[in-house]
ChimeraX commands (.cxc) that place a marker at each C-alpha (Angstrom):
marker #1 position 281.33,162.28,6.79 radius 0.5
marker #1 position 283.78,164.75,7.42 radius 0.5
marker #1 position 285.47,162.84,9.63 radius 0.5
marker #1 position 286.70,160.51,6.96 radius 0.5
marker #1 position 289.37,162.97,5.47 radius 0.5
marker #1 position 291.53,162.20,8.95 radius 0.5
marker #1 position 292.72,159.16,7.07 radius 0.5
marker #1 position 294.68,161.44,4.60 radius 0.5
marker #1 position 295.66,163.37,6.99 radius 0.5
marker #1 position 298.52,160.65,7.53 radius 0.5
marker #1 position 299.97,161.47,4.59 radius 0.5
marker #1 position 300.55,164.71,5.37 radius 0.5
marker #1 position 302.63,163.87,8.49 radius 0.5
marker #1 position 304.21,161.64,6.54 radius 0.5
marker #1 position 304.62,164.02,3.95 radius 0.5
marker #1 position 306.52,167.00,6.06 radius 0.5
marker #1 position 309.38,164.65,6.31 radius 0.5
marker #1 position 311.79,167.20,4.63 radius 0.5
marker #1 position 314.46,166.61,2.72 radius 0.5
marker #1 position 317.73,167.95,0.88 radius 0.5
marker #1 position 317.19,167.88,-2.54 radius 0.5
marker #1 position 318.59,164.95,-4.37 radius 0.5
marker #1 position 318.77,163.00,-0.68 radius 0.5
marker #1 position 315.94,160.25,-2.03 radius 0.5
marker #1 position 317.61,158.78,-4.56 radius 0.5
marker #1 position 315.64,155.91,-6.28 radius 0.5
marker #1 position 313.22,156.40,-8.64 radius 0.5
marker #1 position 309.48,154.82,-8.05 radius 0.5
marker #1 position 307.42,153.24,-10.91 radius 0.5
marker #1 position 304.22,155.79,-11.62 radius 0.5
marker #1 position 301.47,154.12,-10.09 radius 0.5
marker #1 position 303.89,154.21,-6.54 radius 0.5
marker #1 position 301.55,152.19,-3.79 radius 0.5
marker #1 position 300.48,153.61,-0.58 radius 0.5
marker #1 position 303.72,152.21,1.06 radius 0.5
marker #1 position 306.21,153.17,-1.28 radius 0.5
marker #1 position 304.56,157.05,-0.90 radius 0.5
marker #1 position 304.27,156.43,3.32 radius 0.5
marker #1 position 308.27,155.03,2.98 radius 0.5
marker #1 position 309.53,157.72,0.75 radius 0.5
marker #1 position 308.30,160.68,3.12 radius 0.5
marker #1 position 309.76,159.01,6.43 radius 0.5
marker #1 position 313.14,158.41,5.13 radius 0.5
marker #1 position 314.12,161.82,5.88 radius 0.5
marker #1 position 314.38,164.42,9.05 radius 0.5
marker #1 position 310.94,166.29,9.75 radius 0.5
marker #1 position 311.01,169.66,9.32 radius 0.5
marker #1 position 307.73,170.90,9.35 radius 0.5
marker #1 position 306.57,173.65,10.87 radius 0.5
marker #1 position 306.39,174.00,14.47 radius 0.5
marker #1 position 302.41,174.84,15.78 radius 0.5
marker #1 position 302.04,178.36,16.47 radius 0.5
marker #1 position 304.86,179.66,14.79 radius 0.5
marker #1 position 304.32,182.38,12.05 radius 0.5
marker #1 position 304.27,182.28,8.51 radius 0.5
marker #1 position 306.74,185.34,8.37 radius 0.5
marker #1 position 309.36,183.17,10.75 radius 0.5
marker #1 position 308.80,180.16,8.71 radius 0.5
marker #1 position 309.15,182.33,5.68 radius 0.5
marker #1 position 312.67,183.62,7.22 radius 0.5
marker #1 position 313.83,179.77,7.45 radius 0.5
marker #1 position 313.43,179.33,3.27 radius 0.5
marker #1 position 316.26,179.14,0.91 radius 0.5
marker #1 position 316.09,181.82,-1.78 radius 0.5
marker #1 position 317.31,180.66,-4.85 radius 0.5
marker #1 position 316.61,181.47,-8.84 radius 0.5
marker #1 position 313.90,179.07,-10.22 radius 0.5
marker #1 position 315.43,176.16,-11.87 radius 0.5
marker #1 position 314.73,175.66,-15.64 radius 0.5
marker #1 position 311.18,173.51,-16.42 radius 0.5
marker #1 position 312.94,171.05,-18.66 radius 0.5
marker #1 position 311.36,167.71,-17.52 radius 0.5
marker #1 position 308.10,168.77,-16.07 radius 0.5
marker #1 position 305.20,166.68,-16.55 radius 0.5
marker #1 position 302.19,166.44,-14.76 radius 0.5
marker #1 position 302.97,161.99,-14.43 radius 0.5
marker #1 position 306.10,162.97,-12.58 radius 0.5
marker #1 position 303.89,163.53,-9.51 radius 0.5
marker #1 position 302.30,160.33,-10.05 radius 0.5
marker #1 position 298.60,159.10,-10.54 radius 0.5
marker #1 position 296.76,161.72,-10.94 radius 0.5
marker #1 position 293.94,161.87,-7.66 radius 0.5
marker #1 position 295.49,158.26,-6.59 radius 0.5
marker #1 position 293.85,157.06,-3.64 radius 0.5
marker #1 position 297.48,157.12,-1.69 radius 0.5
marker #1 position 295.94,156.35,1.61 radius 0.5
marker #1 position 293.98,153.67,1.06 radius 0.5
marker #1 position 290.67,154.99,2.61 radius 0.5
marker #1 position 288.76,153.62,-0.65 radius 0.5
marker #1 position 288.42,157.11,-1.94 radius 0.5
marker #1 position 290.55,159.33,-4.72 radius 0.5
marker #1 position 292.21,162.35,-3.34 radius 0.5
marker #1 position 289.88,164.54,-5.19 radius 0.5
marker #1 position 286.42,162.85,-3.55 radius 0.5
marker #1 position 288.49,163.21,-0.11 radius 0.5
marker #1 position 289.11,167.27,-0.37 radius 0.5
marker #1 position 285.73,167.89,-2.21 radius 0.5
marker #1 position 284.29,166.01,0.96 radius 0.5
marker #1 position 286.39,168.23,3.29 radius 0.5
marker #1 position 285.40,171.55,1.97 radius 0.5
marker #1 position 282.34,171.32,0.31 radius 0.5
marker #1 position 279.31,172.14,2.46 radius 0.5
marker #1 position 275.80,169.07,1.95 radius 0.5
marker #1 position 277.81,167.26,0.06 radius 0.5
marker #1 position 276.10,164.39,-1.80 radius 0.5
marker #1 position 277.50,161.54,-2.35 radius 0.5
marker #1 position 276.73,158.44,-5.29 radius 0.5
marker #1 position 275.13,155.50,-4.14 radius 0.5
marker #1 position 276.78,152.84,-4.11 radius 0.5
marker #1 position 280.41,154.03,-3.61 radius 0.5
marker #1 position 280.05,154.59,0.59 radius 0.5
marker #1 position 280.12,157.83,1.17 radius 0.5
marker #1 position 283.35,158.15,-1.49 radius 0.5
marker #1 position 282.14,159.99,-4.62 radius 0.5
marker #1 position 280.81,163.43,-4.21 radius 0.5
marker #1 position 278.24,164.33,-6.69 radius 0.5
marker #1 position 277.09,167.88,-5.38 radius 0.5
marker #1 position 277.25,170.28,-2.91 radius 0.5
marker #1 position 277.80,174.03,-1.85 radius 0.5
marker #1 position 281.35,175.32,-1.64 radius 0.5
marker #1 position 282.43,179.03,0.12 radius 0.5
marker #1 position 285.58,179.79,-2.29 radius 0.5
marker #1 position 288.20,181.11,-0.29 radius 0.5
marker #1 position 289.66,182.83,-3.97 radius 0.5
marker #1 position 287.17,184.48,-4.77 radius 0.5
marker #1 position 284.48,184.95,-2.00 radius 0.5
marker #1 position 281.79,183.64,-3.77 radius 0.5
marker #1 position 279.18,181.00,-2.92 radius 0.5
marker #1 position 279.48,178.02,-5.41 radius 0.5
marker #1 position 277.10,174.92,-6.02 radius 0.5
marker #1 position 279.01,171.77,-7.30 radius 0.5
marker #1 position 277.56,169.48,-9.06 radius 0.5
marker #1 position 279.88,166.35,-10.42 radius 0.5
marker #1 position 280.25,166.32,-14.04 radius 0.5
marker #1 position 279.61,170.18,-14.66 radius 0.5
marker #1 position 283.10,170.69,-15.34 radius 0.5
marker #1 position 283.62,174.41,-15.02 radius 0.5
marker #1 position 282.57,175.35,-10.87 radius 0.5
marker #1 position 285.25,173.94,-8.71 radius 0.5
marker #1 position 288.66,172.40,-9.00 radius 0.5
marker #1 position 291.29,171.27,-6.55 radius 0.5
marker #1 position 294.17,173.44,-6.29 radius 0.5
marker #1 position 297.67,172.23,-5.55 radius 0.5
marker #1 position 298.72,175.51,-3.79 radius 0.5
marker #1 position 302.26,175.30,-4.56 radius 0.5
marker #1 position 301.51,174.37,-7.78 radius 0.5
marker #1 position 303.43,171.04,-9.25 radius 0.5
marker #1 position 305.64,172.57,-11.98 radius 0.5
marker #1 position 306.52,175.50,-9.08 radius 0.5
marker #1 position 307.41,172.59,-6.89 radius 0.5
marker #1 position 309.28,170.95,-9.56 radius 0.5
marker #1 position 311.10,174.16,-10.77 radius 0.5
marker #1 position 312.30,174.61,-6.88 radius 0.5
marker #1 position 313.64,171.20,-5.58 radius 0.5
marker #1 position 311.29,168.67,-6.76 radius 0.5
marker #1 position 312.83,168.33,-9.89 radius 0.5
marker #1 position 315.30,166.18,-7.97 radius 0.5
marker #1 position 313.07,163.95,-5.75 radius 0.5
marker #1 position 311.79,160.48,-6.34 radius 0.5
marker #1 position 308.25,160.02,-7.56 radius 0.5
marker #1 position 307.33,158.09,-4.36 radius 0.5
marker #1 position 307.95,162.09,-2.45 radius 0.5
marker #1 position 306.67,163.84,-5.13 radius 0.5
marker #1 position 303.21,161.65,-5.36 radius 0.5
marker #1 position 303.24,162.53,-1.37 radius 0.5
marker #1 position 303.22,166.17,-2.34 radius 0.5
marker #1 position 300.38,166.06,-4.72 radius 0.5
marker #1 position 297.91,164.25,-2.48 radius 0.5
marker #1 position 298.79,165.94,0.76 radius 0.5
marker #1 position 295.90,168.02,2.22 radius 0.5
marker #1 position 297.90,170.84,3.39 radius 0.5
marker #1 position 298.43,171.78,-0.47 radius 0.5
marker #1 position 295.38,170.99,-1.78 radius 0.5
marker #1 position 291.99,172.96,-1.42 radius 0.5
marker #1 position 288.57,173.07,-3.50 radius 0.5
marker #1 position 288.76,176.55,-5.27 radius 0.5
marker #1 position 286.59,178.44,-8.25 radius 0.5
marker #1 position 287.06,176.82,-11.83 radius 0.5
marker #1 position 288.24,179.84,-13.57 radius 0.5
marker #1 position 290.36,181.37,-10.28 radius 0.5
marker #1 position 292.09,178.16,-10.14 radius 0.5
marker #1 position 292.57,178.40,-14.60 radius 0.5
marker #1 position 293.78,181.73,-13.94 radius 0.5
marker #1 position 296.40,180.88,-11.83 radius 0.5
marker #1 position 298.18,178.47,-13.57 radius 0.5
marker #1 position 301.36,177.34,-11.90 radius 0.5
marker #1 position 302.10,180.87,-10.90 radius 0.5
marker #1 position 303.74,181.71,-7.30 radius 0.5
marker #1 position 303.13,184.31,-5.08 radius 0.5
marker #1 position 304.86,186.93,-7.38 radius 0.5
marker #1 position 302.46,186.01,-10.11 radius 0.5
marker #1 position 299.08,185.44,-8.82 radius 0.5
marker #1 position 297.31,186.03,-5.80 radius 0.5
marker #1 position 293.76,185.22,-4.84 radius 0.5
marker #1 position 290.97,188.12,-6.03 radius 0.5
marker #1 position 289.84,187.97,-2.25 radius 0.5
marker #1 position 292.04,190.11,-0.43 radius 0.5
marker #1 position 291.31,188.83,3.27 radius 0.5
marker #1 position 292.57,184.98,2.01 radius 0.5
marker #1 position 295.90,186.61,0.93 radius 0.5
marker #1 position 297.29,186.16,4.33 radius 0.5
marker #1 position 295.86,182.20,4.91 radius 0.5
marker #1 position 297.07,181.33,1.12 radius 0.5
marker #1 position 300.97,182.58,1.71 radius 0.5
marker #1 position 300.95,181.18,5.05 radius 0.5
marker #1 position 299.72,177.68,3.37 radius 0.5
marker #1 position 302.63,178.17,0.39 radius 0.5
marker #1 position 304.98,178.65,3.31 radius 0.5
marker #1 position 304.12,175.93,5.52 radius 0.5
marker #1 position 303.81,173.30,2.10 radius 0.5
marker #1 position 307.27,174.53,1.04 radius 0.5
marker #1 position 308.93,174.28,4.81 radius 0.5
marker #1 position 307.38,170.87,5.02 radius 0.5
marker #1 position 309.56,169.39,1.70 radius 0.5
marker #1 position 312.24,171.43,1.69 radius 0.5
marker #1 position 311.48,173.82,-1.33 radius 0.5
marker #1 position 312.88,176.97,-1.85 radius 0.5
marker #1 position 311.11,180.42,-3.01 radius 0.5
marker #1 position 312.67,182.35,-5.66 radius 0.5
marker #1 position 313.63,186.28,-4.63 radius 0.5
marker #1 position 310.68,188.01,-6.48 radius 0.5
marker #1 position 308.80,185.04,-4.56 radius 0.5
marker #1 position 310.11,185.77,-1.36 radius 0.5
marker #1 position 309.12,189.27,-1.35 radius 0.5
marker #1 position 305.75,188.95,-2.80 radius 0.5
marker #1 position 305.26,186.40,0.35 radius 0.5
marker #1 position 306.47,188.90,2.76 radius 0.5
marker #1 position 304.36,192.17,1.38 radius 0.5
marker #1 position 301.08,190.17,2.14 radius 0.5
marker #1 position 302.70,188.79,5.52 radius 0.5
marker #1 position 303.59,192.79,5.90 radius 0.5
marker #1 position 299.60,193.24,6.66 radius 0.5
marker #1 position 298.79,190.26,9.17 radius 0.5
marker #1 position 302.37,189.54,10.63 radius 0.5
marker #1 position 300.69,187.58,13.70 radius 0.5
marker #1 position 299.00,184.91,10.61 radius 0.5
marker #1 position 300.23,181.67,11.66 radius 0.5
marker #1 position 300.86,178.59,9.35 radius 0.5
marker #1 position 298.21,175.93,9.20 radius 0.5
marker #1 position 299.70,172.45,10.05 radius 0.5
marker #1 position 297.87,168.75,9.13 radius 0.5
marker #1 position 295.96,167.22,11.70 radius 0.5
marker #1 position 297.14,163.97,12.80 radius 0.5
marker #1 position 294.88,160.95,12.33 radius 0.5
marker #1 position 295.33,158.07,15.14 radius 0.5
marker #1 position 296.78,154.19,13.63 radius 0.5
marker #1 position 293.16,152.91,13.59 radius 0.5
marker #1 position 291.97,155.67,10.92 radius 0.5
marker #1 position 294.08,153.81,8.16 radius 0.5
marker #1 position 294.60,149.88,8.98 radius 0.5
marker #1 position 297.63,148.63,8.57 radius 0.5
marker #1 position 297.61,146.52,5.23 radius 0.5
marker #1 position 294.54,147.74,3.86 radius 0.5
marker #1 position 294.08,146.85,0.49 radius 0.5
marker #1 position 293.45,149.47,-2.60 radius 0.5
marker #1 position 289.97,149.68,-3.96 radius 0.5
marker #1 position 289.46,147.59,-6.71 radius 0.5
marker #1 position 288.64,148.49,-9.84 radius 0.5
marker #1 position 285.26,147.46,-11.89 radius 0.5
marker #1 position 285.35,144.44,-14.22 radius 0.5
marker #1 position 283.66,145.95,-16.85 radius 0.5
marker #1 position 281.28,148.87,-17.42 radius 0.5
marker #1 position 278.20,146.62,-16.79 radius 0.5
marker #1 position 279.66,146.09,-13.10 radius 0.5
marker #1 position 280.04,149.69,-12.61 radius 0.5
marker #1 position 276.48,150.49,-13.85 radius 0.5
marker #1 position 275.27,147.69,-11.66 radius 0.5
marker #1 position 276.99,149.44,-8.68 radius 0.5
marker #1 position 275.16,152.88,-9.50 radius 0.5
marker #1 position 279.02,154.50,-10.32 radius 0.5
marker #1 position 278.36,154.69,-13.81 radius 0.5
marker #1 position 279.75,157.33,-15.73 radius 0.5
marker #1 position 283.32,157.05,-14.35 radius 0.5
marker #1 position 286.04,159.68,-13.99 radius 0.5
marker #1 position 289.60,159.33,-14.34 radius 0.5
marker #1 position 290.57,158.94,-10.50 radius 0.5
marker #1 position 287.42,157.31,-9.27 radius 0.5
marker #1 position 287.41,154.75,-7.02 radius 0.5
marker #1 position 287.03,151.92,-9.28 radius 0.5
marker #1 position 288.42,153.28,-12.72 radius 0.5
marker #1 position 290.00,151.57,-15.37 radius 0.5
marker #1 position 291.10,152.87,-18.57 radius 0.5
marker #1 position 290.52,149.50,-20.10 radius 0.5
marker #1 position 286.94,151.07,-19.84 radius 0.5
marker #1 position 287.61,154.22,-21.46 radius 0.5
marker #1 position 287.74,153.23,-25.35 radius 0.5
marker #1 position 288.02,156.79,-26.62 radius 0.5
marker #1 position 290.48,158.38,-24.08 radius 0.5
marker #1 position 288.26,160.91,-23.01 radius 0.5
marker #1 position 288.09,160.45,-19.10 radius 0.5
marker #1 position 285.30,159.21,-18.61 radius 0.5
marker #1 position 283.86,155.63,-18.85 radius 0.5
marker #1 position 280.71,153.79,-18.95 radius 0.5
marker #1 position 278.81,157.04,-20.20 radius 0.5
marker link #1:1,2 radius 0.2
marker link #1:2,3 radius 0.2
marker link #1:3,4 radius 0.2
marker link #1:4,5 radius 0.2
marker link #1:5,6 radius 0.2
marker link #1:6,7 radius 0.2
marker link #1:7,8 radius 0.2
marker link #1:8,9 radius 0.2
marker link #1:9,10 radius 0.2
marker link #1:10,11 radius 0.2
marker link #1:11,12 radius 0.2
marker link #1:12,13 radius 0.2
marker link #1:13,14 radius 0.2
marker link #1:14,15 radius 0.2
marker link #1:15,16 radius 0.2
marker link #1:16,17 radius 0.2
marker link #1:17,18 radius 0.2
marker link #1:18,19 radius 0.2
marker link #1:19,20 radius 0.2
marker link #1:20,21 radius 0.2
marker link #1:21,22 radius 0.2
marker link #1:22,23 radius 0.2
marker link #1:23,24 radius 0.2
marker link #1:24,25 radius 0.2
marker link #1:25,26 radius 0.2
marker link #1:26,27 radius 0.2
marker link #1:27,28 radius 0.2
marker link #1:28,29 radius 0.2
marker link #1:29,30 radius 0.2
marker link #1:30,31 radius 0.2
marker link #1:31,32 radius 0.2
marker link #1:32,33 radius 0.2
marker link #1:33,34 radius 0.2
marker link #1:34,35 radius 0.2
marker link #1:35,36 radius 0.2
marker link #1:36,37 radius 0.2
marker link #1:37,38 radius 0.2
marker link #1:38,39 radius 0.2
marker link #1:39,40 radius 0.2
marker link #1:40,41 radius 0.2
marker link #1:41,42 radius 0.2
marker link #1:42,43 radius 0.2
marker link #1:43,44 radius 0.2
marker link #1:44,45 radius 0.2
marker link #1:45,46 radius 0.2
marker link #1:46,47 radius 0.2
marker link #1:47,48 radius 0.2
marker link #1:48,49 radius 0.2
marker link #1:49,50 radius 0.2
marker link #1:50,51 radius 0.2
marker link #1:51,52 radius 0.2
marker link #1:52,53 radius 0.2
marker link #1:53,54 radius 0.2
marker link #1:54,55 radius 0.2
marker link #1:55,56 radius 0.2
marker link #1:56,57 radius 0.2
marker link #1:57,58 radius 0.2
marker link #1:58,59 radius 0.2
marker link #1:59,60 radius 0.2
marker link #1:60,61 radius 0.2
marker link #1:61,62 radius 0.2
marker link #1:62,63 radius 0.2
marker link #1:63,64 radius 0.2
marker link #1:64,65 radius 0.2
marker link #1:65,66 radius 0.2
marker link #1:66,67 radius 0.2
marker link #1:67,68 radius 0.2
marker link #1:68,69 radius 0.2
marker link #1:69,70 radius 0.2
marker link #1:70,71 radius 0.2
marker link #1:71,72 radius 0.2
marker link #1:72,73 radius 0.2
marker link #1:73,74 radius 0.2
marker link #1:74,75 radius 0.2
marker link #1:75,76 radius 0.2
marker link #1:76,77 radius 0.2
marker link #1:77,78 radius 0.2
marker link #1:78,79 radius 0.2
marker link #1:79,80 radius 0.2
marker link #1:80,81 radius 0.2
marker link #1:81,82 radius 0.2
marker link #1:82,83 radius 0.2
marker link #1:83,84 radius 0.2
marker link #1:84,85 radius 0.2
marker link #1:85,86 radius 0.2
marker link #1:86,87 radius 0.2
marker link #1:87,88 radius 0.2
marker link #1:88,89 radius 0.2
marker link #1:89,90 radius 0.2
marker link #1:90,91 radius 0.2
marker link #1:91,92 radius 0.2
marker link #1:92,93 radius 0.2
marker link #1:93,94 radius 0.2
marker link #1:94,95 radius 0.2
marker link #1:95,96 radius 0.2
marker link #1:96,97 radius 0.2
marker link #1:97,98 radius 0.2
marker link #1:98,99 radius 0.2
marker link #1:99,100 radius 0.2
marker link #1:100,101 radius 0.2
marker link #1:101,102 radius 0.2
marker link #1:102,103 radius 0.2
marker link #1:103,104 radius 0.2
marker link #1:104,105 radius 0.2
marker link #1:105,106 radius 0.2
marker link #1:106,107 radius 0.2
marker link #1:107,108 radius 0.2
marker link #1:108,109 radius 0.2
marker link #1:109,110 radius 0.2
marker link #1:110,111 radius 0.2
marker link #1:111,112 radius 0.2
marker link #1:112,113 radius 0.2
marker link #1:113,114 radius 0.2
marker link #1:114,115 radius 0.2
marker link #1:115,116 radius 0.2
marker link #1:116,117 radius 0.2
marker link #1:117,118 radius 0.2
marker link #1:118,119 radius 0.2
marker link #1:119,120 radius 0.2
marker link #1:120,121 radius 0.2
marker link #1:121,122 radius 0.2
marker link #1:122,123 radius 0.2
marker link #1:123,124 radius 0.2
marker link #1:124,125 radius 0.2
marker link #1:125,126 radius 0.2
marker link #1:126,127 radius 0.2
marker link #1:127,128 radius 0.2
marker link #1:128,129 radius 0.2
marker link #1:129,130 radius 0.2
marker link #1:130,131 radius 0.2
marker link #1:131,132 radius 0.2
marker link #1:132,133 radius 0.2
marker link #1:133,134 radius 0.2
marker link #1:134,135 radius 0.2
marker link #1:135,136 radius 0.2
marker link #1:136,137 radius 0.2
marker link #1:137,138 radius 0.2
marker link #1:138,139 radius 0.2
marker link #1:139,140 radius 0.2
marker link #1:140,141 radius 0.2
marker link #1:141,142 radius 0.2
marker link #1:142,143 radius 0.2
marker link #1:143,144 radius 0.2
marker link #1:144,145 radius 0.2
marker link #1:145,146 radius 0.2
marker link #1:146,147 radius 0.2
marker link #1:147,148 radius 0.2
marker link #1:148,149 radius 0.2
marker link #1:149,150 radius 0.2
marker link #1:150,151 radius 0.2
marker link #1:151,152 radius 0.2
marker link #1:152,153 radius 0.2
marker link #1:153,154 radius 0.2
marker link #1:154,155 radius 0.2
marker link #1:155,156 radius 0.2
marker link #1:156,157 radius 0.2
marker link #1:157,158 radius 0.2
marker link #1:158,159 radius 0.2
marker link #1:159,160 radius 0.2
marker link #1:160,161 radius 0.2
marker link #1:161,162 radius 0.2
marker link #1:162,163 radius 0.2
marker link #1:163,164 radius 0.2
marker link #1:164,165 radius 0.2
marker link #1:165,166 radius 0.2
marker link #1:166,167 radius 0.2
marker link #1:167,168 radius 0.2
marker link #1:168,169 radius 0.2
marker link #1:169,170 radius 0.2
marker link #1:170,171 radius 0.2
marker link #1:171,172 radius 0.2
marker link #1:172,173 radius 0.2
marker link #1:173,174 radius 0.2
marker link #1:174,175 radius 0.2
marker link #1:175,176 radius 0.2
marker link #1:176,177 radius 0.2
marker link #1:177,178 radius 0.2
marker link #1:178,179 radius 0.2
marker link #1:179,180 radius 0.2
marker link #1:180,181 radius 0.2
marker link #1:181,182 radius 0.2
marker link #1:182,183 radius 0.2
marker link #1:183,184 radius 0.2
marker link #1:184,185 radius 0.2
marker link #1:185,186 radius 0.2
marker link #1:186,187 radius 0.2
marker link #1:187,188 radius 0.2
marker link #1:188,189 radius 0.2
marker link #1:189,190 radius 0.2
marker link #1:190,191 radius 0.2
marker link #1:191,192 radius 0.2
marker link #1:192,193 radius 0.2
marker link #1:193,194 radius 0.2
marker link #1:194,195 radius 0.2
marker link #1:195,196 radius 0.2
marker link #1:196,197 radius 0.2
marker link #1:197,198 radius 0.2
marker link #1:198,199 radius 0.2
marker link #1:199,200 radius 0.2
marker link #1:200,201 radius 0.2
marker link #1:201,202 radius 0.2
marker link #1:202,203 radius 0.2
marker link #1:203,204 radius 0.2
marker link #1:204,205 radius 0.2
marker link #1:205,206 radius 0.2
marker link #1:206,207 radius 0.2
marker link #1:207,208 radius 0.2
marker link #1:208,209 radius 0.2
marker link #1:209,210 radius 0.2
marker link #1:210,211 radius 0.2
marker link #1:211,212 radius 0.2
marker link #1:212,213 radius 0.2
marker link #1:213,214 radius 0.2
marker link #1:214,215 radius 0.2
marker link #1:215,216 radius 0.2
marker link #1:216,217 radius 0.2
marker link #1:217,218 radius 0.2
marker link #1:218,219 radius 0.2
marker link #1:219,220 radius 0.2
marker link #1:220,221 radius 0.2
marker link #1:221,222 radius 0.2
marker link #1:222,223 radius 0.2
marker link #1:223,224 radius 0.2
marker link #1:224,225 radius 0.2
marker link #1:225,226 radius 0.2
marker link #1:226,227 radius 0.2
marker link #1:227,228 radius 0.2
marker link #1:228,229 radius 0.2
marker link #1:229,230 radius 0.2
marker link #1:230,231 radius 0.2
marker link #1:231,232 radius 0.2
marker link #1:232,233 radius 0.2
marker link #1:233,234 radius 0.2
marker link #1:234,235 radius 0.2
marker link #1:235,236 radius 0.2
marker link #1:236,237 radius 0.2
marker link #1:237,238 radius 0.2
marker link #1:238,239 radius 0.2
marker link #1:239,240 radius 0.2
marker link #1:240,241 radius 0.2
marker link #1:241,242 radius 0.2
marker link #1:242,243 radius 0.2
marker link #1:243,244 radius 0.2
marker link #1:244,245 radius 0.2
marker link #1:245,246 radius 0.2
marker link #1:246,247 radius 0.2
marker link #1:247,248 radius 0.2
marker link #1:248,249 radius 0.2
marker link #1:249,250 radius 0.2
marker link #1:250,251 radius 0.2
marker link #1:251,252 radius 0.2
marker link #1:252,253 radius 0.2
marker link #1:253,254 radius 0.2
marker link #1:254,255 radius 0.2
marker link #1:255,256 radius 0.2
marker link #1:256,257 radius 0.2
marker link #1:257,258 radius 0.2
marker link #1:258,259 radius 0.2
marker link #1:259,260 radius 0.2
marker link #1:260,261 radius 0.2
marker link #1:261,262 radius 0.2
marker link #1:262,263 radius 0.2
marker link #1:263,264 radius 0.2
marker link #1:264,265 radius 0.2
marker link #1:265,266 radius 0.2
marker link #1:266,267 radius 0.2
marker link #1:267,268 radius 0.2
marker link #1:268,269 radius 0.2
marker link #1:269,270 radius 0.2
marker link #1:270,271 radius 0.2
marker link #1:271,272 radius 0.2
marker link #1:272,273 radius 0.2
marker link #1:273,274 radius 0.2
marker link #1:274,275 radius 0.2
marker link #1:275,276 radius 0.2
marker link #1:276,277 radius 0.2
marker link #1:277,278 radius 0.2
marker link #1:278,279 radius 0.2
marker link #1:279,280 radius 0.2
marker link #1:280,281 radius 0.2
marker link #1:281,282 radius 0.2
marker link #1:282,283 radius 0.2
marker link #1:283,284 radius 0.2
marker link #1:284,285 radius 0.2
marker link #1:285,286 radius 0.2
marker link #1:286,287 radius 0.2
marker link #1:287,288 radius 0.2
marker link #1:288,289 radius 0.2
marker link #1:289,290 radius 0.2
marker link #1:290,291 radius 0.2
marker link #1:291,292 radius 0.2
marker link #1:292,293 radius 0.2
marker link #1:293,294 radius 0.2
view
């Protein structure tokens, strides 16, 4: 089922649509449809990087700038958190788990969308993980530039229609190790890198080729930690999305909808719910935990 993740892959052509800062200049209610996320990134000039070119040229094409303060941040800024922004029936998170998880397993009754279990190589750490949904402490989905960085360098100034593009594009998001991902935080480059040295080079490249794509800058200390790793592999070459073709996402394709009640989702076999699955409601989670129907 691989193939399914070529649906988001739209968004992230849609999402390299760079921008100045400030040039998107209405603001989008929080739960931002599909469309409103597809406009958002297209009103713009694409800037993405070109294939083949280097992460160290790319790198040489950033603004450097002093971070900007954090006043403002908050996680709902970038939208819904795991919305299903493409419309494929599935929650960001159930898409990437599916991408980079190895026998995935998924729960009955949700075709092929929720992703119960499975084996994952972390590229942080090395290490051979087995998922299993609900464990809560093996594997999390890393924005790579994380949100607050993003927000602190140019996002702060965007419309949540572009910033919900950023948080559900593919080319900054990847299934990592629980605790790596804890330890990083929303450090940069000149904070944190990953414990496995050969990923260094891939992760910059990525942080390069996510902050081309929207038009972010990197701050000096930033810059330089970026270039050091680059130092060591200067032929590593940014990764770019793969475009899906029209019929991957139909035009007009409705979000899932949600359950009417916890006795619908139990009768479905998607019983307990987590916040972001396809299907949730938070009528059905009386105590606020995150999860529903338990």
């Amino acid at each position: 089922m691989k193939h399914r993740f070529a649906a988001l892959a739209v968004l992230a052509v849609l999402g390299t649509a760079a921008c100045e800062p400030g040039q998107l200049g209405t603001t989008t209610p929080a739960d931002a449809p599909a469309d409103a996320v597809s406009e958002a990134a297209q009103q713009a000039e694409t800037s993405a990087p070109a294939d083949g070119q280097t992460a160290a040229d790319v790198l040489a094409t950033l603004a450097v700038k002093g971070r900007a303060p954090k006043t403002g941040y908050d996680r709902d800024q970038f939208g819904p958190q795991w919305a299903d922004v493409d419309r494929n029936g599935c929650d960001t998170r159930n898409d990437v788990l599916a991408r980079d998880l190895t026998g995935e397993a998924f729960r009955s009754g949700t075709r092929d969308c929720v992703v119960v279990s499975g084996t994952l190589a972390d590229p942080y750490t090395g290490q051979t993980i087995a998922f299993v949904k609900g464990d809560g402490s093996s594997v999390d989905i890393d924005h790579v530039v994380a949100l607050s960085d993003a927000w602190q360098t140019g996002a702060d100034r965007w419309d949540e229609a572009r910033r919900t593009a950023l948080a559900n594009d593919p080319l900054n998001l990847l299934a990592v190790d629980y605790s790596a991902n804890r330890q990083k935080g929303d450090g940069d480059a000149a904070t944190w890198l990953p414990p496995e040295r050969g990923y260094r080079c891939a992760y910059v490249a990525r942080q390069v080729a996510v902050k081309a794509s929207y038009g972010l800058w990197v701050t000096e200390a930033e810059h330089d930690a970026i270039a050091g790793v680059l130092d060591g592999c200067p032929g590593e070459r940014v990764p770019t999305p793969v475009a899906a073709t029209p019929a991957d996402v139909p035009a007009g394709t409705p979000a899932p909808a949600g359950y009417a009640d916890c006795a619908a989702a139990r009768t479905a076999g998607a019983a307990p719910l987590h916040r972001g699955d396809p299907g949730w409601s938070d009528s059905m989670d009386g105590d606020g935990d995150g999860v529903a129907c338990e």
